[in-house]
Biotite code that builds the C-alpha atoms (Angstrom):
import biotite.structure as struc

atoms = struc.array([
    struc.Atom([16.830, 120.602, 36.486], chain_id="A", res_id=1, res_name="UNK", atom_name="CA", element="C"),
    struc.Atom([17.786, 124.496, 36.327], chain_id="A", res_id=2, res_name="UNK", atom_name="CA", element="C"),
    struc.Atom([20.605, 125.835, 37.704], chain_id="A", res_id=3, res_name="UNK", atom_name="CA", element="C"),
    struc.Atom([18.625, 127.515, 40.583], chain_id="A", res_id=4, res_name="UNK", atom_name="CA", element="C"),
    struc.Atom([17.519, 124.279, 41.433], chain_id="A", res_id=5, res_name="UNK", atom_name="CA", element="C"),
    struc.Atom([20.537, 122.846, 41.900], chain_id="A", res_id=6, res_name="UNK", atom_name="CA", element="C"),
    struc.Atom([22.078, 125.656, 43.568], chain_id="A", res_id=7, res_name="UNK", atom_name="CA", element="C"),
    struc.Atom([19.023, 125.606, 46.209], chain_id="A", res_id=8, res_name="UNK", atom_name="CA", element="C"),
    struc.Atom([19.589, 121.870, 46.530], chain_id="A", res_id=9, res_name="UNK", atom_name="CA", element="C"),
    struc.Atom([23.385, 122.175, 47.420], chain_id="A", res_id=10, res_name="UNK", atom_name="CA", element="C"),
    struc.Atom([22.788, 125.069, 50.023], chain_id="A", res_id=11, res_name="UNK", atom_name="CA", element="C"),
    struc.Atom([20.498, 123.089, 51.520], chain_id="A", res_id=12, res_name="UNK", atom_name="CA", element="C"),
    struc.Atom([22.997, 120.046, 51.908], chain_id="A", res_id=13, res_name="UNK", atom_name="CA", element="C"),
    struc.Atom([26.128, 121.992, 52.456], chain_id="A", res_id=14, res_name="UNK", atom_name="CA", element="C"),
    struc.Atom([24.887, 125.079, 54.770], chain_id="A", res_id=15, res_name="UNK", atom_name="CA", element="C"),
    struc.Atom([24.859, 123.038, 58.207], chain_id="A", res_id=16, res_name="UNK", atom_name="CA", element="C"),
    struc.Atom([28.125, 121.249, 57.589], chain_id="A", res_id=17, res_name="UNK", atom_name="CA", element="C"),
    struc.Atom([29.599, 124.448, 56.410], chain_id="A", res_id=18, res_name="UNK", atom_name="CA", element="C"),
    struc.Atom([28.666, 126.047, 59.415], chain_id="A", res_id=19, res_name="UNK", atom_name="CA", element="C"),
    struc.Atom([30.152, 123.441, 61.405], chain_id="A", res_id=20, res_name="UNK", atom_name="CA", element="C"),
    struc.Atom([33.425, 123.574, 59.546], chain_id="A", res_id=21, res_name="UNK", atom_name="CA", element="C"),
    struc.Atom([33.300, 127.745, 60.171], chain_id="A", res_id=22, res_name="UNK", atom_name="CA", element="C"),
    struc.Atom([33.161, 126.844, 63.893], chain_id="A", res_id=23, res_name="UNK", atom_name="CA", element="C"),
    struc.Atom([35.874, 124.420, 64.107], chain_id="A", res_id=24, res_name="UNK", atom_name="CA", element="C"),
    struc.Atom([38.240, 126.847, 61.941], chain_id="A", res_id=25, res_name="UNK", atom_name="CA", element="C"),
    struc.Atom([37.380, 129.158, 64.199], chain_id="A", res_id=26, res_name="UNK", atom_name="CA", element="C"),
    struc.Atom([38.026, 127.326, 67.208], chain_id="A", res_id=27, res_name="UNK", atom_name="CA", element="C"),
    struc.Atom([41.249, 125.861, 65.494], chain_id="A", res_id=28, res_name="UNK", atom_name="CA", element="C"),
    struc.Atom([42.537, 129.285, 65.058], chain_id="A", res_id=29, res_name="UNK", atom_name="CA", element="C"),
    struc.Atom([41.611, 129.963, 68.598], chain_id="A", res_id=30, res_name="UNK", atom_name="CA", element="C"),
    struc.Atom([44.151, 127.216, 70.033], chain_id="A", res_id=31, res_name="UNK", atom_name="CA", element="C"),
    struc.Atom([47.193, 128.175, 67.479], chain_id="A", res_id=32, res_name="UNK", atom_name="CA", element="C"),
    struc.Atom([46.721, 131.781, 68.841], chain_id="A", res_id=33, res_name="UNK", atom_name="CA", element="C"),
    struc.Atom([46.386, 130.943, 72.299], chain_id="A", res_id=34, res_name="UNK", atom_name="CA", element="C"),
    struc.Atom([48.456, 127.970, 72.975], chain_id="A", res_id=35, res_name="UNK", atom_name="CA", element="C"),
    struc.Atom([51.823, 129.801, 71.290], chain_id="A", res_id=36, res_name="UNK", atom_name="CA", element="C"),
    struc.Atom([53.947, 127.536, 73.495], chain_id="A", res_id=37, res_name="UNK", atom_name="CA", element="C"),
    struc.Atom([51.688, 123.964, 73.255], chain_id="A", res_id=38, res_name="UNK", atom_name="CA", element="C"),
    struc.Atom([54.188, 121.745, 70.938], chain_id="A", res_id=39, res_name="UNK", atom_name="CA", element="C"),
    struc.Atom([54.937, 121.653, 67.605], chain_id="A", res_id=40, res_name="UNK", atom_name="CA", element="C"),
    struc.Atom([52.942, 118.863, 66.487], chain_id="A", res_id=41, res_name="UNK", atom_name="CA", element="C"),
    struc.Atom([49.970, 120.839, 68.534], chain_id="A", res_id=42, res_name="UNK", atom_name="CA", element="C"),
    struc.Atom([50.443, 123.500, 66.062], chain_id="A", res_id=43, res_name="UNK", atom_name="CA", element="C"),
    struc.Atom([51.034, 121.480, 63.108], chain_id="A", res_id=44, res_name="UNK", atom_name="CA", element="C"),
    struc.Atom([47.625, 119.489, 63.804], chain_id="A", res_id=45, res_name="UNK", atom_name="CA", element="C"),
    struc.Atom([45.694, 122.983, 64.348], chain_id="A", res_id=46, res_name="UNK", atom_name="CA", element="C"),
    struc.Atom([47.480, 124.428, 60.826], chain_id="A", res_id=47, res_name="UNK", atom_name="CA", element="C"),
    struc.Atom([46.043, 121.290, 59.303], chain_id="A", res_id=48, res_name="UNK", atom_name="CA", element="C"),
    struc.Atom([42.632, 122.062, 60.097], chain_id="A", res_id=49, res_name="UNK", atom_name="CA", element="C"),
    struc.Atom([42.561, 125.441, 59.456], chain_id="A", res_id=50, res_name="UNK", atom_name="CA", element="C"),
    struc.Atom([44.230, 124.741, 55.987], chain_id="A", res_id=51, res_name="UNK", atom_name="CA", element="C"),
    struc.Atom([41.285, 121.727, 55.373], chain_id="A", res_id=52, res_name="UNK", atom_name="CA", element="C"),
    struc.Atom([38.259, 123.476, 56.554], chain_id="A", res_id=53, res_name="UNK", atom_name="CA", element="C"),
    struc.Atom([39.220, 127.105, 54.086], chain_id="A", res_id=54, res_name="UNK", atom_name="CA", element="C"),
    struc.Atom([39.748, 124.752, 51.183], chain_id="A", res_id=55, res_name="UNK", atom_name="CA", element="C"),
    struc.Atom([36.678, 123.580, 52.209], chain_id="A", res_id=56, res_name="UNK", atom_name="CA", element="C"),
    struc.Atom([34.941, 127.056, 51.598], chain_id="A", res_id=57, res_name="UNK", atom_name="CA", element="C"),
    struc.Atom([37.050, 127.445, 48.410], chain_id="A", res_id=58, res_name="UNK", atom_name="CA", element="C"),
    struc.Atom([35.548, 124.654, 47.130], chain_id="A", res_id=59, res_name="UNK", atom_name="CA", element="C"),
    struc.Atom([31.967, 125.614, 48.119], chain_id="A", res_id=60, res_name="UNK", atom_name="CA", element="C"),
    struc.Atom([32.378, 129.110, 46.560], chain_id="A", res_id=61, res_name="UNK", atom_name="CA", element="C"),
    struc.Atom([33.481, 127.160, 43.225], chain_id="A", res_id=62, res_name="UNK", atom_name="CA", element="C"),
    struc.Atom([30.665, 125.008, 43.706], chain_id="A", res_id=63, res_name="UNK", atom_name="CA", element="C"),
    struc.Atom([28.054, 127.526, 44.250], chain_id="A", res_id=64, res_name="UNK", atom_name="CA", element="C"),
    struc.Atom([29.903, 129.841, 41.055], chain_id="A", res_id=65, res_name="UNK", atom_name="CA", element="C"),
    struc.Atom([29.172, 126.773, 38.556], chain_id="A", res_id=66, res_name="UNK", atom_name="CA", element="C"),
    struc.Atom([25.944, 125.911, 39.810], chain_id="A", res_id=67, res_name="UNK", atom_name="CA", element="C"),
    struc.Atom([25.165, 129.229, 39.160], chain_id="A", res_id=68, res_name="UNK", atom_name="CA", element="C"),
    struc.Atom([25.210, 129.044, 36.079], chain_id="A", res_id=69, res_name="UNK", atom_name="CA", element="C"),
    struc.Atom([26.940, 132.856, 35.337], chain_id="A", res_id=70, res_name="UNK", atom_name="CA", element="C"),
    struc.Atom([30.481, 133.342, 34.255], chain_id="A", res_id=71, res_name="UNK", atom_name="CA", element="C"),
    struc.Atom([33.129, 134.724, 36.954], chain_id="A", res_id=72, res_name="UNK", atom_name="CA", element="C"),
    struc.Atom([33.923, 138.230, 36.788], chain_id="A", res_id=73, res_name="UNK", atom_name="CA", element="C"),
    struc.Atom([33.137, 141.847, 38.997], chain_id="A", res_id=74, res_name="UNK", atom_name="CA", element="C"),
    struc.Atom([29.000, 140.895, 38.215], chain_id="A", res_id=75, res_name="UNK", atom_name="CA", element="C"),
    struc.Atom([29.166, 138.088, 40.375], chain_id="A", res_id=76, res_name="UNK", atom_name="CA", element="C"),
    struc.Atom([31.439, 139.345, 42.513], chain_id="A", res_id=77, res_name="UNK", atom_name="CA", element="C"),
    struc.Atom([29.458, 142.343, 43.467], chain_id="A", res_id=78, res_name="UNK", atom_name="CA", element="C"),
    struc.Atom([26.064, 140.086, 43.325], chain_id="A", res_id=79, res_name="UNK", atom_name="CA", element="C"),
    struc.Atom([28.027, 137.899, 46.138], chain_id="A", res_id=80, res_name="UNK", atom_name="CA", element="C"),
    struc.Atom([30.242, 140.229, 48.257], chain_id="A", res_id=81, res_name="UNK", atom_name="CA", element="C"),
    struc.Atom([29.985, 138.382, 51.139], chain_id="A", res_id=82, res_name="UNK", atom_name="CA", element="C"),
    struc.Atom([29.856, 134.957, 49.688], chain_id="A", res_id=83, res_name="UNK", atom_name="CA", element="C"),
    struc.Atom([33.992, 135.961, 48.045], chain_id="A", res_id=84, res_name="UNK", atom_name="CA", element="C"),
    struc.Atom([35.153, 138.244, 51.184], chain_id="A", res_id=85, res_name="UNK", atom_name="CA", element="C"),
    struc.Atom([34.199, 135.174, 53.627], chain_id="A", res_id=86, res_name="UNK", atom_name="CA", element="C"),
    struc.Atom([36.252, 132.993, 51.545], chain_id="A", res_id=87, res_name="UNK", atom_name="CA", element="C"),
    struc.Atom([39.282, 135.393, 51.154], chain_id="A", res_id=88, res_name="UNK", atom_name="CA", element="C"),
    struc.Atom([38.823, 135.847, 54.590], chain_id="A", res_id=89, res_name="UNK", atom_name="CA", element="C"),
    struc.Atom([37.519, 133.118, 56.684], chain_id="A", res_id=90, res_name="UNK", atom_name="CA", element="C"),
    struc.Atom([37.438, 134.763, 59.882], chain_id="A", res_id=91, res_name="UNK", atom_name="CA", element="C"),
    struc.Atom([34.189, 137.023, 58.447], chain_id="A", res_id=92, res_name="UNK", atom_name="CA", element="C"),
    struc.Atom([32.493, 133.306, 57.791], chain_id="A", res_id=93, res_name="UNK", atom_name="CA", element="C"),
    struc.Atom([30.113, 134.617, 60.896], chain_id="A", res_id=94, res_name="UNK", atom_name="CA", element="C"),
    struc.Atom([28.238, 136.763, 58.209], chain_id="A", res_id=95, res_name="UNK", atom_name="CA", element="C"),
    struc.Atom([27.114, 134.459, 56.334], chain_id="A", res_id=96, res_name="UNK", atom_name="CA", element="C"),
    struc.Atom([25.140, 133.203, 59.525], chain_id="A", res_id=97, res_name="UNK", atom_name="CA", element="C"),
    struc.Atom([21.906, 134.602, 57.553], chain_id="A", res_id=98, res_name="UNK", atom_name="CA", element="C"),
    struc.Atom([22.686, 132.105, 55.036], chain_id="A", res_id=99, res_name="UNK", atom_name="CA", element="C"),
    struc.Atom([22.191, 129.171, 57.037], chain_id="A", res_id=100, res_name="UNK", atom_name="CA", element="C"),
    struc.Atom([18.714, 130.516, 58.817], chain_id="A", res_id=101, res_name="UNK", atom_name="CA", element="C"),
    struc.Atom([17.745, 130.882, 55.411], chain_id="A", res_id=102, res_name="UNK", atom_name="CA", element="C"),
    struc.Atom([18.572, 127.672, 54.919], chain_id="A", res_id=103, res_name="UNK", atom_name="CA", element="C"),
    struc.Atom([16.468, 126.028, 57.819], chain_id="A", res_id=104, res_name="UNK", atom_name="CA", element="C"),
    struc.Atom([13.362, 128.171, 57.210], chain_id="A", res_id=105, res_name="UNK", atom_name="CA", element="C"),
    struc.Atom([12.900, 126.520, 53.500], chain_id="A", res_id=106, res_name="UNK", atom_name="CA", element="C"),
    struc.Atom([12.206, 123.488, 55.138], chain_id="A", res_id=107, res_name="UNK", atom_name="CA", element="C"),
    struc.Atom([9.102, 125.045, 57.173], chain_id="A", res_id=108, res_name="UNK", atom_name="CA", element="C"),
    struc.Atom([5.841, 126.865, 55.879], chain_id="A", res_id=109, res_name="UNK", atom_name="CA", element="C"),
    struc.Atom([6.946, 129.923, 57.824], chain_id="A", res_id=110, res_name="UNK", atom_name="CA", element="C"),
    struc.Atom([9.726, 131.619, 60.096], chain_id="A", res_id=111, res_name="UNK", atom_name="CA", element="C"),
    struc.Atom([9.521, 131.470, 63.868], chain_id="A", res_id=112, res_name="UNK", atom_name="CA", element="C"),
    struc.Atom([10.755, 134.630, 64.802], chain_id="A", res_id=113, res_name="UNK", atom_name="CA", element="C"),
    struc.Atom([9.183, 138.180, 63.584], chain_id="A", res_id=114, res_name="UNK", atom_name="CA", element="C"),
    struc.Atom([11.157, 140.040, 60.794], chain_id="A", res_id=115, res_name="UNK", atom_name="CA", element="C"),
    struc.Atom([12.453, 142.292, 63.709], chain_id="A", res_id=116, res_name="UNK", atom_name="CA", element="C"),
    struc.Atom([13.226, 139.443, 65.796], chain_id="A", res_id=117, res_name="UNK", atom_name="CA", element="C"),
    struc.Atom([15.393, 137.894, 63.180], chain_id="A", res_id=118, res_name="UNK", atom_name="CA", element="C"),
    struc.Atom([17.439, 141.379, 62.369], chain_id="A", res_id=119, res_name="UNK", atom_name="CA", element="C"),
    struc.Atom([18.397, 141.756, 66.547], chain_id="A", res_id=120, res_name="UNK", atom_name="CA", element="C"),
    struc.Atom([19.121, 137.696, 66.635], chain_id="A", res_id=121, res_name="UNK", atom_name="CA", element="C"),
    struc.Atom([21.215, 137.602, 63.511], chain_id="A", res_id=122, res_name="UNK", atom_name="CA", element="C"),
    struc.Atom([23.018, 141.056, 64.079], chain_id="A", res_id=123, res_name="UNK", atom_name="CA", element="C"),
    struc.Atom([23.620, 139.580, 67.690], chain_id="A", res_id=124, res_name="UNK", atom_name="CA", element="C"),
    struc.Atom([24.958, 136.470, 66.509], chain_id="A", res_id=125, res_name="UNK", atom_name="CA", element="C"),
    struc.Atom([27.392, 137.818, 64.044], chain_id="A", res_id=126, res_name="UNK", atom_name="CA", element="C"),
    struc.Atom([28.653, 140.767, 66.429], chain_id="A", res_id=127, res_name="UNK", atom_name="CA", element="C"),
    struc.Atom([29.765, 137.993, 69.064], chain_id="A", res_id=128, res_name="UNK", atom_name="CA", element="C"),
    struc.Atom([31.313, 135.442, 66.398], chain_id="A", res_id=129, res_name="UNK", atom_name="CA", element="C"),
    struc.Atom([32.896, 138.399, 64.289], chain_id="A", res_id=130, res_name="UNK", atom_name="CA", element="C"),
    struc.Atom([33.859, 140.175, 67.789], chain_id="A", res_id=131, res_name="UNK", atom_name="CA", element="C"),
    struc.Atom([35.989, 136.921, 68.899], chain_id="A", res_id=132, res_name="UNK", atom_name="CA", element="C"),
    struc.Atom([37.693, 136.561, 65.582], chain_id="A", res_id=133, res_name="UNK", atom_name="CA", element="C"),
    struc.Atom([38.341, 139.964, 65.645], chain_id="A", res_id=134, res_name="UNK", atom_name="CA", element="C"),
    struc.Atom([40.065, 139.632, 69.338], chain_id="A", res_id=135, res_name="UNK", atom_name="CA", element="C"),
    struc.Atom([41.816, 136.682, 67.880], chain_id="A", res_id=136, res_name="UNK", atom_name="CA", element="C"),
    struc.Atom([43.214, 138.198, 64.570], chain_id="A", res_id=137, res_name="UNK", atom_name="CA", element="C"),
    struc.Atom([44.192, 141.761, 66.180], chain_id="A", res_id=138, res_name="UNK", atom_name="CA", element="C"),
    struc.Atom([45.923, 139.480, 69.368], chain_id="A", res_id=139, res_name="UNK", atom_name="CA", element="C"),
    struc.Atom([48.000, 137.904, 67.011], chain_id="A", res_id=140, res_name="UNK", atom_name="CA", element="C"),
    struc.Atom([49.319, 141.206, 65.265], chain_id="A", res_id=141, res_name="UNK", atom_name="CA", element="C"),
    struc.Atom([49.556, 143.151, 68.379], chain_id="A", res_id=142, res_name="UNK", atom_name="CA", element="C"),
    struc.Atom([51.184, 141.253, 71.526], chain_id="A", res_id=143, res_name="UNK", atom_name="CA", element="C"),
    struc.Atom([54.892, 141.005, 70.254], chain_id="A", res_id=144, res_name="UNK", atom_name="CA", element="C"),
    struc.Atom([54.814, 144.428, 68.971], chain_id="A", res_id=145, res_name="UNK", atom_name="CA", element="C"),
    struc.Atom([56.891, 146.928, 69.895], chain_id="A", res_id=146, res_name="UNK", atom_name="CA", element="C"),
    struc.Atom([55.192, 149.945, 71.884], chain_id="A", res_id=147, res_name="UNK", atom_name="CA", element="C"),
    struc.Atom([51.663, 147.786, 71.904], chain_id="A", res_id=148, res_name="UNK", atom_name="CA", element="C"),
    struc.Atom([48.725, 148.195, 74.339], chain_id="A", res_id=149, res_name="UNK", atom_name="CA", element="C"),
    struc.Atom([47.344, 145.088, 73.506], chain_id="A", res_id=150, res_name="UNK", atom_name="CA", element="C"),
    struc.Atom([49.510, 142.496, 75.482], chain_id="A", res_id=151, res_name="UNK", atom_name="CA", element="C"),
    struc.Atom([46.917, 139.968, 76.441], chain_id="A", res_id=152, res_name="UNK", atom_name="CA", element="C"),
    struc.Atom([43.997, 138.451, 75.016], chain_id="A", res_id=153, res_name="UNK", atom_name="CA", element="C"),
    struc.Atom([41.812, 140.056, 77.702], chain_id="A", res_id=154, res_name="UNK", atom_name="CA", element="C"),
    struc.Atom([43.091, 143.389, 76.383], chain_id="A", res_id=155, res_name="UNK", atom_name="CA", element="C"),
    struc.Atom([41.900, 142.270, 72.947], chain_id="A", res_id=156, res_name="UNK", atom_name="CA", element="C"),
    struc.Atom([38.772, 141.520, 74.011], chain_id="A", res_id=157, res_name="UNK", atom_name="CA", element="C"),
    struc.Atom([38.677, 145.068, 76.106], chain_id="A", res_id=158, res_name="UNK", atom_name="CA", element="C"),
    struc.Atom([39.718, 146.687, 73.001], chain_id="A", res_id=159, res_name="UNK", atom_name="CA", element="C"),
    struc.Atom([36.800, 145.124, 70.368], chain_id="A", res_id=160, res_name="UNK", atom_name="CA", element="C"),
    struc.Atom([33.856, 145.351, 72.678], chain_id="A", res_id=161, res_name="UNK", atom_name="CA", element="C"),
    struc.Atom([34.876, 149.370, 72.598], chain_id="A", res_id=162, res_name="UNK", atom_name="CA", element="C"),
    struc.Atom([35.030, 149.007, 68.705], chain_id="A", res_id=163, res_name="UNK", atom_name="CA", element="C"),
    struc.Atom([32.297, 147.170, 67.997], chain_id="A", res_id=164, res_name="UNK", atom_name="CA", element="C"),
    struc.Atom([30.311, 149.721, 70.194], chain_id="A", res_id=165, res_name="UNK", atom_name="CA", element="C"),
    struc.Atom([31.537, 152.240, 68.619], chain_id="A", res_id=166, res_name="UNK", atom_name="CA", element="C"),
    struc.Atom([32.612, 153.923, 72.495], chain_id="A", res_id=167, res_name="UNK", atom_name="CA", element="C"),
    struc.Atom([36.434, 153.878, 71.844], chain_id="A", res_id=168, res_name="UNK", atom_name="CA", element="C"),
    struc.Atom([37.941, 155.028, 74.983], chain_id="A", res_id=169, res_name="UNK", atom_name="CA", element="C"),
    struc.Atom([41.600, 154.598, 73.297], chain_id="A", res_id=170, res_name="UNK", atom_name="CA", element="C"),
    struc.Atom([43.102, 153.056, 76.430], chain_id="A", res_id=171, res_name="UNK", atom_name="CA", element="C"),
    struc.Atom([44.134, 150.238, 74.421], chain_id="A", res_id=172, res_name="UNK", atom_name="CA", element="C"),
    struc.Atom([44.914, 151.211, 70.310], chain_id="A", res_id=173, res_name="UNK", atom_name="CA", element="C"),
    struc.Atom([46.302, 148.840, 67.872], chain_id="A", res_id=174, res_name="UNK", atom_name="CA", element="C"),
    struc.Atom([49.537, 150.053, 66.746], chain_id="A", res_id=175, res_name="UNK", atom_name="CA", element="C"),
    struc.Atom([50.321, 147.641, 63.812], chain_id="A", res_id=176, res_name="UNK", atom_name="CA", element="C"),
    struc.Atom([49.379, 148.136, 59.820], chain_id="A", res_id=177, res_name="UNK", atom_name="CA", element="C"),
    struc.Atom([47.404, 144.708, 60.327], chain_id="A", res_id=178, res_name="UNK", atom_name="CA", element="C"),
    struc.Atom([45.686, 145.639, 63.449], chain_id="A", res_id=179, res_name="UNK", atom_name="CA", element="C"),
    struc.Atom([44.508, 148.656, 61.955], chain_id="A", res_id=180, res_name="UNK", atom_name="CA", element="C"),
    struc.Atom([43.257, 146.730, 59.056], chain_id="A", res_id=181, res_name="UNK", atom_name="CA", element="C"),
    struc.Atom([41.595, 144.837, 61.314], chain_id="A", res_id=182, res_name="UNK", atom_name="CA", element="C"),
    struc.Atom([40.153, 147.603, 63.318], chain_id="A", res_id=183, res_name="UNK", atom_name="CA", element="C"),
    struc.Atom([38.956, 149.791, 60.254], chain_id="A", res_id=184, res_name="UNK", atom_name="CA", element="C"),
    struc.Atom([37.023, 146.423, 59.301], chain_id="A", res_id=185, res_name="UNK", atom_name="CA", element="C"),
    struc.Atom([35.278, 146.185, 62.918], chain_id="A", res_id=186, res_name="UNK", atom_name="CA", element="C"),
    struc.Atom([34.493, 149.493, 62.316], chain_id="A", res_id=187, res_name="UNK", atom_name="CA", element="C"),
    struc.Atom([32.437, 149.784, 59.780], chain_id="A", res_id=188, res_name="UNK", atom_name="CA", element="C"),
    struc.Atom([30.842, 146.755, 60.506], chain_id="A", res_id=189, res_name="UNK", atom_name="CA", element="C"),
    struc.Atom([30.192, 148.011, 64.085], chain_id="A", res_id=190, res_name="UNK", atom_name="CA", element="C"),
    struc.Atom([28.118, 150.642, 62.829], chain_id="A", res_id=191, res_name="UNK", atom_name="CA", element="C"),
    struc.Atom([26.147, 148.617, 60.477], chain_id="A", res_id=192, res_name="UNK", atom_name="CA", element="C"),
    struc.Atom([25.534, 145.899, 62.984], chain_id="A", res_id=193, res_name="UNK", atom_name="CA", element="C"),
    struc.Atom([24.666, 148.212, 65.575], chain_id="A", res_id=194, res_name="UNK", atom_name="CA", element="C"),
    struc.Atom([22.237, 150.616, 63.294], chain_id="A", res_id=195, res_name="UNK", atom_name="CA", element="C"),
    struc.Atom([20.686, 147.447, 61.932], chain_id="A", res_id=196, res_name="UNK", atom_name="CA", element="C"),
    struc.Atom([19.569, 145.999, 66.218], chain_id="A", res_id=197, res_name="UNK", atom_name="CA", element="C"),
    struc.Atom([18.640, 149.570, 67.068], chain_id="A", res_id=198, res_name="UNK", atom_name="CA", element="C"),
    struc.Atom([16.994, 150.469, 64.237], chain_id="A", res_id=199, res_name="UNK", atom_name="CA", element="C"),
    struc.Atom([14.866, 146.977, 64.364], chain_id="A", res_id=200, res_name="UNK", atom_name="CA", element="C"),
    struc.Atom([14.450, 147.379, 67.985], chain_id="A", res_id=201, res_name="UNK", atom_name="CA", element="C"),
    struc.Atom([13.397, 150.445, 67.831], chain_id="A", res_id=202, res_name="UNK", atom_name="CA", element="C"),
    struc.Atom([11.025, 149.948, 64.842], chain_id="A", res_id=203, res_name="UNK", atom_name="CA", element="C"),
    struc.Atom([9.390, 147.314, 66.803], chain_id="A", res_id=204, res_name="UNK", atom_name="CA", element="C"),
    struc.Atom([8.455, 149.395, 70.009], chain_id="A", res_id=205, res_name="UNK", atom_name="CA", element="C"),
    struc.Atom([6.602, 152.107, 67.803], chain_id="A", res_id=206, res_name="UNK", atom_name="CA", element="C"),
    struc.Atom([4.842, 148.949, 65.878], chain_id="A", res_id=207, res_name="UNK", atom_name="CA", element="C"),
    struc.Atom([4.157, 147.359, 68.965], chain_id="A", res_id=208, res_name="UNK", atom_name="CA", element="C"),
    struc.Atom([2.792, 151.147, 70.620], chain_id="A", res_id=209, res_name="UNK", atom_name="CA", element="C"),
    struc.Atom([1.181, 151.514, 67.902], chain_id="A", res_id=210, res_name="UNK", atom_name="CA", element="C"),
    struc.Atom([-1.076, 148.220, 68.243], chain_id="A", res_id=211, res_name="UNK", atom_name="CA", element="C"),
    struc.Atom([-2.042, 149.224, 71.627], chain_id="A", res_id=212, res_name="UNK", atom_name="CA", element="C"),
    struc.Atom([-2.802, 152.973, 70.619], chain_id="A", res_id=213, res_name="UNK", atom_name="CA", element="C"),
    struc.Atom([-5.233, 151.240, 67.914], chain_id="A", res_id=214, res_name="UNK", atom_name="CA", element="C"),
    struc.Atom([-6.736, 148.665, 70.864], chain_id="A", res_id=215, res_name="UNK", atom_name="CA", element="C"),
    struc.Atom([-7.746, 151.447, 72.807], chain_id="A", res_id=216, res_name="UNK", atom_name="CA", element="C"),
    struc.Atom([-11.513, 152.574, 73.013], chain_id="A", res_id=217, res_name="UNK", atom_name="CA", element="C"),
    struc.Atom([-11.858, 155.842, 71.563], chain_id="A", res_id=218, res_name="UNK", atom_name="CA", element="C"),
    struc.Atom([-13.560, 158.244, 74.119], chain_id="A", res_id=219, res_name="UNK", atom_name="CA", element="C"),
])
């Protein structure tokens, strides 16, 4: 058996449980930044999770490097950006959202949804997912800091929508060095996210005119 064999065959068994373990780190992280005054065994429990389910991804990224076949080093780094930055950061695991679609379709003769259709649903997906993190993550930097606009969770949420959109009213700014990490990384994947739906969207209305130009009886 190759090693792209093997690979393929531990996608297909890990993707969906991998998923499932994105969602319950994310919802783990969730409670420990929204529940700061639930008890300390609350927040020991929820620290246990989120430490099980990213050595969980650690493990799949080692998994998926030796089944690979290729030794470690900038190559395969590069050939798997988002594969390393969703395990050094597990809060971007919503990009790799693709991965598991991918990982469904193998298992039918063809996709269900249009090439178009699958850019706006994907790019949808991961802008909510990544846009909740994001709310969580720059929450946690910015409501006990000093001079902050972002006191509430609600203000987060205020504050990412306008980011992701690229809009930006600056009402509400992140004032921190990690906030504005954060925000510079919402950014630029704001733009891509959002030139990737209108670009597909709009791609598909001039395919779709198009059709019904060609349908028409020529006079």
């Amino acid at each position: 058996m190759d090693a792209d064999t093997r690979l393929a065959r531990w996608e297909n068994r890990a993707e969906g449980p991998l998923f499932a373990a994105s969602l319950l780190y994310l919802g783990a992280y969730a409670a420990h930044v929204l529940a700061p005054h639930a008890p300390d065994w609350v927040h020991g429990v929820l620290l246990s999770v989120i430490a099980l389910t990213w050595a969980l991804f650690v493990v799949d990224y080692a998994v998926r490097w030796r089944l690979s076949g290729r030794r470690f080093g900038p190559s395969y780094i590069r050939d798997h950006l988002i594969d390393t930055v969703a395990t050094i950061l597990p809060l971007l695991r919503p990009l790799r959202v693709v991965r598991l679609y991918e990982v469904v379709q193998r298992r039918r003769e063809e996709p269900r949804l249009s090439l178009y259709g699958r850019v706006i649903a994907y790019g949808s997906l991961t802008a909510v997912l990544l846009g909740f993190a994001g709310a969580l993550a720059v929450y946690q930097q910015e409501r006990y800091a000093s001079g902050a606009t972002i006191r509430t969770f609600g203000d987060s949420l205020w504050w990412v929508v306008q980011t992701l959109t690229t809009v930006g009213y600056g009402d509400v700014t992140p004032v921190t060095s990690g906030g504005r990490v954060i925000a510079a990384f919402l950014m630029v994947l704001g733009l891509a996210l959002l030139g990737a739906v209108t670009g597909s969207f709009s791609s598909w209305l001039i395919q779709t005119f198009t059709r019904e130009d060609e349908k028409e009886p020529q006079r």
